[in-house]
VOKOLRO-721138 format. One record per atom (N, C-alpha, C): atom name; y, x, z negated. Coordinates in steps of 0.05 Angstrom, whole numbers, plus 5000, padded with zeros to 4 digits. Each point is the difference from the previous one (the first is absolute). Example, Ala and Ser with C-alpha at 12.3 -4.5 7.8 and 13.67 -1.06 7.14 Angstrom:
REM VOKOLRO-721138
  atom  north  east    up
     N   4886  5264  4844
    CA   5024  4982  5000
     C   5024  5018  5000
     N   5021  4993  5014
    CA   5024  5016  4999
     C   5022  4985  4986
END
This chain:
REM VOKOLRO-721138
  atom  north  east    up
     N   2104  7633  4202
    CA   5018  4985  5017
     C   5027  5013  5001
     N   5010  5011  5031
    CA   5024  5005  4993
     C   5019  4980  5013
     N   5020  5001  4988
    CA   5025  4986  5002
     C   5030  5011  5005
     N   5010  4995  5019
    CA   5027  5016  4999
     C   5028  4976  4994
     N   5014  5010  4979
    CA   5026  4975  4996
     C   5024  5025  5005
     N   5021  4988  5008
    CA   5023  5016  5006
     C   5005  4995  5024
     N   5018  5019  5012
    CA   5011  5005  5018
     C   5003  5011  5021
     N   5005  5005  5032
    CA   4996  5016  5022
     C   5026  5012  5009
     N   5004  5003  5016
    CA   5025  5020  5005
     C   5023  4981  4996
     N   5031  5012  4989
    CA   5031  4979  5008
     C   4988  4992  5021
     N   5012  4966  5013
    CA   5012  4997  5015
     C   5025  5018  5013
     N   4998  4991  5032
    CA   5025  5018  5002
     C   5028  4989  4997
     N   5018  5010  5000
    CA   5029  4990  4991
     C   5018  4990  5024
     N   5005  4981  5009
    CA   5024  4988  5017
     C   5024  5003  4999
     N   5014  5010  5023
    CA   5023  5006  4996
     C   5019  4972  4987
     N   5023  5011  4996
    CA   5019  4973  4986
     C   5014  4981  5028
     N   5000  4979  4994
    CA   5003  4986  5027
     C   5027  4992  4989
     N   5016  4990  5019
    CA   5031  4986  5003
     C   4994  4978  4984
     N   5019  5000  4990
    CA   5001  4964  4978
     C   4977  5009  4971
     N   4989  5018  4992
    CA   4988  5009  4983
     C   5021  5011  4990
     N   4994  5000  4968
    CA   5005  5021  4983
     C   4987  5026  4995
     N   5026  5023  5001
    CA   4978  5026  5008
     C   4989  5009  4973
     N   4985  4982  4978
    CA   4993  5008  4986
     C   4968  5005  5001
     N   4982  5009  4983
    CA   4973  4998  4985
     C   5002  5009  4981
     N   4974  4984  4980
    CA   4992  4994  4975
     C   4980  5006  4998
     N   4994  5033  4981
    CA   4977  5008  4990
     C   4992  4996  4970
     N   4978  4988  4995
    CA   5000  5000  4969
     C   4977  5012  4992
     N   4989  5014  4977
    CA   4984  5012  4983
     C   4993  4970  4997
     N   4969  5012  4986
    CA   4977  4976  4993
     C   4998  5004  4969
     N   4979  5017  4992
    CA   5002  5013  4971
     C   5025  4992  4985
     N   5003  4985  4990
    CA   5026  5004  4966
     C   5021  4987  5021
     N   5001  4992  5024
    CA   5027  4996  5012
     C   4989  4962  5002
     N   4985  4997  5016
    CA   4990  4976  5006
     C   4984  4984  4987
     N   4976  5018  4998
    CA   4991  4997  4973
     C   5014  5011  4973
     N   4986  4985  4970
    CA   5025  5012  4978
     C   4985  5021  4988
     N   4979  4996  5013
    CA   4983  5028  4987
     C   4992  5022  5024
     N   4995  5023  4989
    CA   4987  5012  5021
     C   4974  5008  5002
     N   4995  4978  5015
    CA   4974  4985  4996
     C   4976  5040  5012
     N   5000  5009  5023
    CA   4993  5023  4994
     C   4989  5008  4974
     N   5012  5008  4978
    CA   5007  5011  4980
     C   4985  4983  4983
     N   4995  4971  4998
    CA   4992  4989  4986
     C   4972  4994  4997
     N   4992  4999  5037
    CA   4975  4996  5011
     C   4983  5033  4985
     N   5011  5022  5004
    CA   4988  5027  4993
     C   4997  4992  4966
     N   5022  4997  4985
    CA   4993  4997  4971
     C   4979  4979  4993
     N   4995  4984  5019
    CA   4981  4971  4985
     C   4974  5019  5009
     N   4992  5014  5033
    CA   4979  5003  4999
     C   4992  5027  4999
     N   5019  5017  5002
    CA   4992  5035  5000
     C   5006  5015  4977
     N   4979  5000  4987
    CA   5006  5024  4973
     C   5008  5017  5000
     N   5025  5019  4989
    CA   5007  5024  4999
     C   4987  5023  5023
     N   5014  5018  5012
    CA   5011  5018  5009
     C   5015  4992  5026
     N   5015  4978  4998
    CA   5013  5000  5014
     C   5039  4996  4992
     N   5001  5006  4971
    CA   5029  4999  4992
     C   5004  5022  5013
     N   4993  5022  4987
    CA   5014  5027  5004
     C   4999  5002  5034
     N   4992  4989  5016
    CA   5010  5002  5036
     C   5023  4982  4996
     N   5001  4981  4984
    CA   5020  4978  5002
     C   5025  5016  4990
     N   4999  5019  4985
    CA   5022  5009  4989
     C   5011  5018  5013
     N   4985  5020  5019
    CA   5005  5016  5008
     C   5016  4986  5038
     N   4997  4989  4994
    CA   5008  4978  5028
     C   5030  4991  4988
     N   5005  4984  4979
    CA   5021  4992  4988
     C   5026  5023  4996
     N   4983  5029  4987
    CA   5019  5023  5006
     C   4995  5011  5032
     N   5001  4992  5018
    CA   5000  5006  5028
     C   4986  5031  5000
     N   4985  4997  4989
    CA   4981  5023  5002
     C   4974  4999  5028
     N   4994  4970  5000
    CA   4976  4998  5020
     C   5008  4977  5022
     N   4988  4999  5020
    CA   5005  4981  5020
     C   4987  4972  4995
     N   5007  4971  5008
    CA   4990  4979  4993
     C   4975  4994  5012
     N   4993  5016  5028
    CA   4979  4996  5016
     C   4975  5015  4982
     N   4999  5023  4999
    CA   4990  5016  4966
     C   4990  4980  4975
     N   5023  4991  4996
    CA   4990  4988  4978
     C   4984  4979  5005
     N   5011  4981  5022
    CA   4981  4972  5002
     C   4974  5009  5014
     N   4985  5014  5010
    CA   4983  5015  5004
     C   4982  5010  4980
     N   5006  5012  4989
    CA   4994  5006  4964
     C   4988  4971  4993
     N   5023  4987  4994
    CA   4993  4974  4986
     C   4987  4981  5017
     N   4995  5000  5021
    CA   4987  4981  5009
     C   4968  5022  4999
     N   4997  5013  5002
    CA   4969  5021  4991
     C   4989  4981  4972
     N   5014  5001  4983
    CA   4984  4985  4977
     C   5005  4978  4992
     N   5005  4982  5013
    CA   4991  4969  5003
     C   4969  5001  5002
     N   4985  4977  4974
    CA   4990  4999  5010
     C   4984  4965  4989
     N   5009  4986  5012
    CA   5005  4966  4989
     C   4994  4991  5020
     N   4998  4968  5002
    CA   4996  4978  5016
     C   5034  4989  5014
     N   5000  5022  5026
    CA   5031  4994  5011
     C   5004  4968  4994
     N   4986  4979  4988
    CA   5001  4976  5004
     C   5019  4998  4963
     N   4994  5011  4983
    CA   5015  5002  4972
     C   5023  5015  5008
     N   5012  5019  5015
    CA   5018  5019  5011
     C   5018  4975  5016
     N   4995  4984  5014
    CA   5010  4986  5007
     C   5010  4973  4987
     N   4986  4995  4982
    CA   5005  4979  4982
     C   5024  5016  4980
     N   4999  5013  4983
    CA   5028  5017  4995
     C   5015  5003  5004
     N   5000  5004  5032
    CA   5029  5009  5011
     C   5007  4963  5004
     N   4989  4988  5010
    CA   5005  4967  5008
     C   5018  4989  4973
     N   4986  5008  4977
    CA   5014  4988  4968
     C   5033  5012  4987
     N   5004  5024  5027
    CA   5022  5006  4986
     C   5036  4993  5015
     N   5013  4992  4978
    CA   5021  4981  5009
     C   5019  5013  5025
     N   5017  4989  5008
    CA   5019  5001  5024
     C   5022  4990  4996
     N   5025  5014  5012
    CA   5017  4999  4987
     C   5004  4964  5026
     N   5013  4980  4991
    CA   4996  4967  5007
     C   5030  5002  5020
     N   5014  5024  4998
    CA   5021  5001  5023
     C   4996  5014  5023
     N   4982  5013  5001
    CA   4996  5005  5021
     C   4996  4991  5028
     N   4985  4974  4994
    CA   4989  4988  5037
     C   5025  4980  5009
     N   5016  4991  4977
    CA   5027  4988  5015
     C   5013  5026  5010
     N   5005  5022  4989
    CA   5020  5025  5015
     C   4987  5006  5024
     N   4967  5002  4999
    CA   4996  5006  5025
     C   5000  4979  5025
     N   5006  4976  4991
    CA   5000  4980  5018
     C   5021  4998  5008
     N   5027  5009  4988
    CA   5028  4997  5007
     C   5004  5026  5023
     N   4998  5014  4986
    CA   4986  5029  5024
     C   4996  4995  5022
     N   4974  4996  4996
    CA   4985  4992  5032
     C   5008  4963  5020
     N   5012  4989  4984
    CA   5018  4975  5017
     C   5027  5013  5008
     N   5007  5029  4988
    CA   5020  5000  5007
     C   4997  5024  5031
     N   4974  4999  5007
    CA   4984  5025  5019
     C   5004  5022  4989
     N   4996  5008  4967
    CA   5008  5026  4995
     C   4967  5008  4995
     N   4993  5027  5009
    CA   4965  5005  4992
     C   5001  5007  4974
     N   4980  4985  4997
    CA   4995  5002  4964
     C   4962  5027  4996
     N   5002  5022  4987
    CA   4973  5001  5002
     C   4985  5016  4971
     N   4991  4998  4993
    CA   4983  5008  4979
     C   4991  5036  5004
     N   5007  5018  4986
    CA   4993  5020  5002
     C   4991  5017  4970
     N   4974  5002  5001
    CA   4991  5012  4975
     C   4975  5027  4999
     N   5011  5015  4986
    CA   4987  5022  5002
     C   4979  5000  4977
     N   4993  4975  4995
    CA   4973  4997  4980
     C   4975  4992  5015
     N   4976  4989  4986
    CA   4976  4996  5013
     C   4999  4983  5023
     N   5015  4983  4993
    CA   5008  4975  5031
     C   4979  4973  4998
     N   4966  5003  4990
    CA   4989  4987  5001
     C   5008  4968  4987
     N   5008  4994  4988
    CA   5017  4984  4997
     C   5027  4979  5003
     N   5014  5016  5011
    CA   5027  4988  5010
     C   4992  4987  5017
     N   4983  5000  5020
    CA   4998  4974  5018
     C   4986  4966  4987
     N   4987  5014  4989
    CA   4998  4970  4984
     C   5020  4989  4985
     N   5012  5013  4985
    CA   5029  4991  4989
     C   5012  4993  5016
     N   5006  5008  5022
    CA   5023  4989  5019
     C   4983  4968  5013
     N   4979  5002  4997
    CA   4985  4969  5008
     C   5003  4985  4976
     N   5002  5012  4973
    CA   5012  4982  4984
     C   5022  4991  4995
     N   5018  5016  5009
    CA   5029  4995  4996
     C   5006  4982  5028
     N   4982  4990  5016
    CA   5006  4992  5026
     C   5016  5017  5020
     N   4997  5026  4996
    CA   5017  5015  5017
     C   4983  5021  5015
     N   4976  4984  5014
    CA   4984  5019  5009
     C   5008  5012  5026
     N   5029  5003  5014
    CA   5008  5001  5019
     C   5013  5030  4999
     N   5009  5006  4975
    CA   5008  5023  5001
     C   4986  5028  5008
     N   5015  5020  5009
    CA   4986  5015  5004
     C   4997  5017  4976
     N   4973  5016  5005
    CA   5000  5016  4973
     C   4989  5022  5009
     N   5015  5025  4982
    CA   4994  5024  5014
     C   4988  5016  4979
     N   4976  5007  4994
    CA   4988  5015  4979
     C   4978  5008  5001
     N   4982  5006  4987
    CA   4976  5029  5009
     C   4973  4966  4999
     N   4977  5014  5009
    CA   4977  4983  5005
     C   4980  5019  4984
     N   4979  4969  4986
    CA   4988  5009  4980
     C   4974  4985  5006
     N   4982  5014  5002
    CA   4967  4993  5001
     C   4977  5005  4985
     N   5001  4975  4995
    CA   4970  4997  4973
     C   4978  5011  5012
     N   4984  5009  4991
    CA   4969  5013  5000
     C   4989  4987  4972
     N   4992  4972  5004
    CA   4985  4993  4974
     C   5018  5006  4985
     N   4999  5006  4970
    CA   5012  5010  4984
     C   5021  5018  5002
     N   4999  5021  5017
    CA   5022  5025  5006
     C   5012  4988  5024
     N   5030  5019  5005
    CA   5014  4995  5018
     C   5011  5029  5007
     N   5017  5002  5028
    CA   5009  5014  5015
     C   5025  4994  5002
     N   5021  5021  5005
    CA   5025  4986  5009
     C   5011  5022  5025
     N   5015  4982  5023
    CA   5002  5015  5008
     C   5033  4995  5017
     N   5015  5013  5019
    CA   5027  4992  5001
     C   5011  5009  5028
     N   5003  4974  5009
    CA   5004  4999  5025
     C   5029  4996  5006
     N   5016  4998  4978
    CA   5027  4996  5005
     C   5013  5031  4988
     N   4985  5019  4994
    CA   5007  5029  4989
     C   5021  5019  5026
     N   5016  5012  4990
    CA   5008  5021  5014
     C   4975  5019  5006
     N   4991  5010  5036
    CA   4976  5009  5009
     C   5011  5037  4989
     N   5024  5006  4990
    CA   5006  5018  4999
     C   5006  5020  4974
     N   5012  4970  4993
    CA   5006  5004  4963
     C   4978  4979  4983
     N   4981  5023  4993
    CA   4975  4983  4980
     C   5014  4997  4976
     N   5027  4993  4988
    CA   5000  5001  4975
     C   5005  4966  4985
     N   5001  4979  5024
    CA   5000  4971  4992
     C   4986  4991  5012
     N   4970  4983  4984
    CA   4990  4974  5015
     C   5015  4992  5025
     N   5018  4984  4994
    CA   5014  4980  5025
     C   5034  5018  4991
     N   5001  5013  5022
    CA   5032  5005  5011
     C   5016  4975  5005
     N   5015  4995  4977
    CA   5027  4978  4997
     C   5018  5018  5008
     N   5001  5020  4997
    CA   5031  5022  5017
     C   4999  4993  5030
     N   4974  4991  5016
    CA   4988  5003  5026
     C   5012  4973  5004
     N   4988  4981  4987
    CA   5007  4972  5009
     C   5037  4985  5000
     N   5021  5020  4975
    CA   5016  4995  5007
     C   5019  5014  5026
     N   4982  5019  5002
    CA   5012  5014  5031
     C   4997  4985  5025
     N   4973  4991  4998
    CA   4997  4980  5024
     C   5016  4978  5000
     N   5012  4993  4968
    CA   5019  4967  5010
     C   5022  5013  5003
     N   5012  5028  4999
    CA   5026  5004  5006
     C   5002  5013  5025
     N   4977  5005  5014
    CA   4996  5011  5023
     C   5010  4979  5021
     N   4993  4971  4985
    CA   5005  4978  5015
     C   5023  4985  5000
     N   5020  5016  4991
    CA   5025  5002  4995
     C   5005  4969  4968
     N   4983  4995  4999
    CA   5001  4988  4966
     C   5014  5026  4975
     N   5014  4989  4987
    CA   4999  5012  4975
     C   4979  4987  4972
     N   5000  5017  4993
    CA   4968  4989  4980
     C   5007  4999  4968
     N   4988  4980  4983
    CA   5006  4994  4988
     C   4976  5003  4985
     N   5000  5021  4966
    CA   4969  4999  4989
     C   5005  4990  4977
     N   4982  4987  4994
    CA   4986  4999  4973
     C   4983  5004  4979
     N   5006  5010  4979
    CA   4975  5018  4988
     C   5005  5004  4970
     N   4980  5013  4991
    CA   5003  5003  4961
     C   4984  5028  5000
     N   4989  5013  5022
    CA   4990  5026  4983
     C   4998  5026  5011
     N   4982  5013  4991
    CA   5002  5024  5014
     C   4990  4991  5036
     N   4975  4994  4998
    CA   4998  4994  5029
     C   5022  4998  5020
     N   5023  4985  4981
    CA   5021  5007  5027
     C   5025  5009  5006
     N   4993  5026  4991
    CA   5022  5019  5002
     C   4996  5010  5035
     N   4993  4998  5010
    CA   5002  5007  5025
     C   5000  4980  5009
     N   5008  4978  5003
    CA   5001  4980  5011
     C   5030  4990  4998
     N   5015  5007  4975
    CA   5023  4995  4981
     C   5019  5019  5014
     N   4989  5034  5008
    CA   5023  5015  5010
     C   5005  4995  5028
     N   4986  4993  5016
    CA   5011  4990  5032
     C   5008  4975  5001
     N   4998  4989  4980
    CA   5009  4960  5004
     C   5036  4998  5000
     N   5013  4982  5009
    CA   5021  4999  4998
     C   5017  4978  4980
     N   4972  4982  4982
    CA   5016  4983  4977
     C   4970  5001  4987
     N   5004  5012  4978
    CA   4979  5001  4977
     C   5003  4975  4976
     N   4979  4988  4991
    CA   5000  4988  4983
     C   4974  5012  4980
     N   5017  5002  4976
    CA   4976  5028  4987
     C   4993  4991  4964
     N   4989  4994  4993
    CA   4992  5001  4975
     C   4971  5018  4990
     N   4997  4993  4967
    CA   4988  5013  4991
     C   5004  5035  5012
     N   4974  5019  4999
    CA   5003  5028  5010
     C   5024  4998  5017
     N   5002  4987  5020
    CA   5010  5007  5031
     C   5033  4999  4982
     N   5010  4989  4983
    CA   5032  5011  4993
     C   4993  5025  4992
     N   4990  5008  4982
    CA   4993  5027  4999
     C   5000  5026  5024
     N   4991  4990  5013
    CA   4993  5023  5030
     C   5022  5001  5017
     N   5011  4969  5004
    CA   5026  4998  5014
     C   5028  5016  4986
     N   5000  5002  4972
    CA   5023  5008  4986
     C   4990  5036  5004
     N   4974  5003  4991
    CA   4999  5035  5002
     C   5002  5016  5028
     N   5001  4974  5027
    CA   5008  5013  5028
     C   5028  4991  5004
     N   5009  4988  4992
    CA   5025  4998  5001
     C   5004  4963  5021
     N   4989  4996  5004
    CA   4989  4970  5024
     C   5011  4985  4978
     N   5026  4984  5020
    CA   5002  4972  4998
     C   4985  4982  5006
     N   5005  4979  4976
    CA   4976  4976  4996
     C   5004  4983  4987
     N   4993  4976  4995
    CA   5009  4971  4987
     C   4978  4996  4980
     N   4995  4988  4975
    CA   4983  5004  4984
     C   4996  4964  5005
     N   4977  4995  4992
    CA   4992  4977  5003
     C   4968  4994  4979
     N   5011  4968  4991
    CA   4970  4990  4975
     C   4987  4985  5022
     N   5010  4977  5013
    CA   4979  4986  5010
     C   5013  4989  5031
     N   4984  4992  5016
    CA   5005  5003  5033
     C   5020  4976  5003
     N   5013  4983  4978
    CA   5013  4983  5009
     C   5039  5008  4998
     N   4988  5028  4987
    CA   5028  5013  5004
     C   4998  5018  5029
     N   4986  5005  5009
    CA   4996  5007  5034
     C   4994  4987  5008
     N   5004  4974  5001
    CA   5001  4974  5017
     C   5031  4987  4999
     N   5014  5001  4980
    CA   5032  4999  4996
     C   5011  5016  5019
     N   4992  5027  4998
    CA   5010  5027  5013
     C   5003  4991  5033
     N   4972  4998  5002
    CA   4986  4984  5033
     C   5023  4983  5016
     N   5005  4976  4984
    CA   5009  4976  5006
     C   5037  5013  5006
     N   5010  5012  4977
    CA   5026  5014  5006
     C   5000  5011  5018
     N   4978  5017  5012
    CA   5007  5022  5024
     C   4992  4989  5019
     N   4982  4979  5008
    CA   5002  4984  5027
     C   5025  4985  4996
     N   5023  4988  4983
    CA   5014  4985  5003
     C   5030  5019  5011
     N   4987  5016  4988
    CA   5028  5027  5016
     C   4993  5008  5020
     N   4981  5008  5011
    CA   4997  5002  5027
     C   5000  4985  5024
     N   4988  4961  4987
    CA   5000  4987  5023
     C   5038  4998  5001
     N   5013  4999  4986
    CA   5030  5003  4995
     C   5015  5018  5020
     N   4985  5029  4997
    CA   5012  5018  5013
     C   4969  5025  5008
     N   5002  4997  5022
    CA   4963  5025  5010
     C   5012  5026  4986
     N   5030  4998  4996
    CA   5007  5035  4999
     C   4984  5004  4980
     N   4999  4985  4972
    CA   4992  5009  4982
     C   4966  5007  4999
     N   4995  4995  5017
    CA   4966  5018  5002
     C   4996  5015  5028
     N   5021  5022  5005
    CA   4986  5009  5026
     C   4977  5011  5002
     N   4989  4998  5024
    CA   4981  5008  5003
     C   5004  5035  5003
     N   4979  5012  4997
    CA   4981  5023  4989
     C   5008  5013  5036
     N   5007  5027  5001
    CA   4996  5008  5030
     C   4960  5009  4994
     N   4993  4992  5031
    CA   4970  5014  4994
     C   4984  5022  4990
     N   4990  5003  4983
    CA   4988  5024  4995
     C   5014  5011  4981
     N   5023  4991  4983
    CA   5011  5006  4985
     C   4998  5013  4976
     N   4999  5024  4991
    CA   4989  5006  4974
     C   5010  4990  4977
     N   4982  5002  4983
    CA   5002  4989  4970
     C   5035  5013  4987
     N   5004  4988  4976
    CA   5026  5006  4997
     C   5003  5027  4984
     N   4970  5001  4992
    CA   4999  5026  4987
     C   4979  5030  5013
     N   5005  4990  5022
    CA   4980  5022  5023
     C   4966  4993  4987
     N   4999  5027  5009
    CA   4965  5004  4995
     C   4999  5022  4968
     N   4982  4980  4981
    CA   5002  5019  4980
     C   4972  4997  4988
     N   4983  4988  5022
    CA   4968  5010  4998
     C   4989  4994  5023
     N   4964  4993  5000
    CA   4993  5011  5020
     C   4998  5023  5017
     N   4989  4998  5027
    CA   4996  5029  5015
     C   5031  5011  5002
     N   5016  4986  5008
    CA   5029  5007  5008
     C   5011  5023  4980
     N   4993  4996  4969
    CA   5015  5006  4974
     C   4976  5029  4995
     N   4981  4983  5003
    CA   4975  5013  4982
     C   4970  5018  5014
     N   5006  4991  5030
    CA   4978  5017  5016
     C   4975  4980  5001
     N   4983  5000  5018
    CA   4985  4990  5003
     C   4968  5006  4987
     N   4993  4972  4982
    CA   4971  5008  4993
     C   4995  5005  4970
     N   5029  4990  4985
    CA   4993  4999  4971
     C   4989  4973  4992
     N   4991  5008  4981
    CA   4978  4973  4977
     C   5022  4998  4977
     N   5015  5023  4989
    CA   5020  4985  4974
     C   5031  5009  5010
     N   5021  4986  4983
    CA   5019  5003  5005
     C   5002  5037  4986
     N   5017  5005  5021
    CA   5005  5035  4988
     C   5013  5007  4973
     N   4995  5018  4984
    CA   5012  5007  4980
     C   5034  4999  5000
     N   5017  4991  4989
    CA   5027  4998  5012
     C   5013  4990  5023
     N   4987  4979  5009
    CA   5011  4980  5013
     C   5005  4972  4995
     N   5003  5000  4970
    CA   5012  4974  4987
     C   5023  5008  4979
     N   5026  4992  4999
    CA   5014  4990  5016
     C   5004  5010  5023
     N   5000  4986  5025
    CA   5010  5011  5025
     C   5019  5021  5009
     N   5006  5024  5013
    CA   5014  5007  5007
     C   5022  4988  5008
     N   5029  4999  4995
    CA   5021  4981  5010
     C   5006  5016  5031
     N   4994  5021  5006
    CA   4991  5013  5022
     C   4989  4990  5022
     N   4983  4989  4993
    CA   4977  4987  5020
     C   5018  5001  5028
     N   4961  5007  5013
    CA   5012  4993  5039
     C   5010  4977  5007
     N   5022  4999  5011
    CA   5013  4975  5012
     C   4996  4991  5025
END
């Protein structure tokens, strides 16, 4: 029997309308939403060894994430129905669905972006009652016992991430939004250098301090729900304080991967392209 759980292409992005705030809200799933990273946890309960040493070599930006979850999804080989029960048992951080409800009452897009397995996050978001969000992350299909993964939200150009979060905050700033991420790990360092307000814990202070990226450190979403509530109250006050984005706007730190940086058609990040060039195309 096969089965496919996950995801199909982004939605596409709407421009920012008058009387909106020109913001959006991207958040990591893994360690950000969830308190575990559930990924990581799902592979240790059911996949025996040889898959650290890809994990490590991914952590030192040696290999691409699409690579690795490929790898790791090859040796699965369980009842996706225990795989799912796992990921269902592991906790969430309990501030999150009021921030995203303040968010999205306030018409700001709120969306889920994770460069892990994906098969899961939609059920979580039916548990958290937030099955409305969008969620942008790779699609994963049972075969009986084994699974496939495959990634429809990837750069068609740059194979070196599952799901391009660099991609998705270009499209909300394309839409003259400024974007707002959230995250704890490596997964989102490309997602962290084109954003224009980072909220970063665990790894991600790390990555942010060795590129030099300003960023706000944060434990739990009800201190980015404080943050939230301040900056709609300054803007409905005064619009100056959130202008909007001119279209097509580049990131604040140009292009410092991808085809732009890196050429088209790699699987890992290149030898010496972490820390970023402060160079980068603008």
């Amino acid at each position: 029997m096969t089965r496919e759980a996950g995801i199909g292409a982004a939605p596409p992005v709407l421009p920012v309308r008058d009387g909106e705030p020109p913001l959006a809200i991207l958040v990591d799933y893994d360690g950000t939403i969830a308190q575990t990273d559930v990924s990581d946890v799902v592979m240790a309960e059911y996949v025996t060894g040889g898959w650290e040493a890809e994990v490590a070599a991914y952590d030192a930006g040696l290999m691409g994430s699409r690579r690795l979850m490929t790898l790791e999804m090859a040796m699965v080989d369980s009842d996706p129905a225990d795989l799912l029960a796992t990921a269902a048992a592991q906790p969430h951080d309990a501030g999150f669905v009021p921030f995203a409800r303040l968010a999205r009452a306030a018409a700001i897009p709120v969306e889920i972006v994770s460069d892990g397995f994906g098969f899961f996050i939609e059920p979580a978001m039916e548990a958290l009652g937030m099955p409305e969000l969008p969620i942008i992350t790779a699609r994963t299909t049972f075969h009986g016992r084994h699974a496939t993964i495959a990634y429809p939200n990837g750069n068609p150009r740059c194979l070196v991430c599952g799901t391009c979060k660099r991609d998705r905050v270009l499209a909300h700033r394309a839409a003259g939004r400024r974007v707002v991420f959230i995250g704890n790990g490596e997964s989102d360092r490309y997602a962290a250098g084109y954003s224009d307000v980072v909220f970063a814990k665990h790894s991600l202070v790390r990555i942010c301090l060795e590129a030099g990226w300003p960023f706000q450190r944060w434990t739990e979403f009800r201190e980015i729900e404080t943050w939230l509530a301040e900056t709609l109250r300054a803007w409905r006050a005064d619009p100056a304080t959130l202008p909007r984005l001119e279209p097509g706007a580049l990131s604040p730190n140009g292009f410092f991967c991808g085809e732009q940086a890196w050429g088209e058609g790699l699987i890992d990040p290149p030898i010496g392209s972490w820390p970023p060039d402060r160079r980068a195309l603008r």
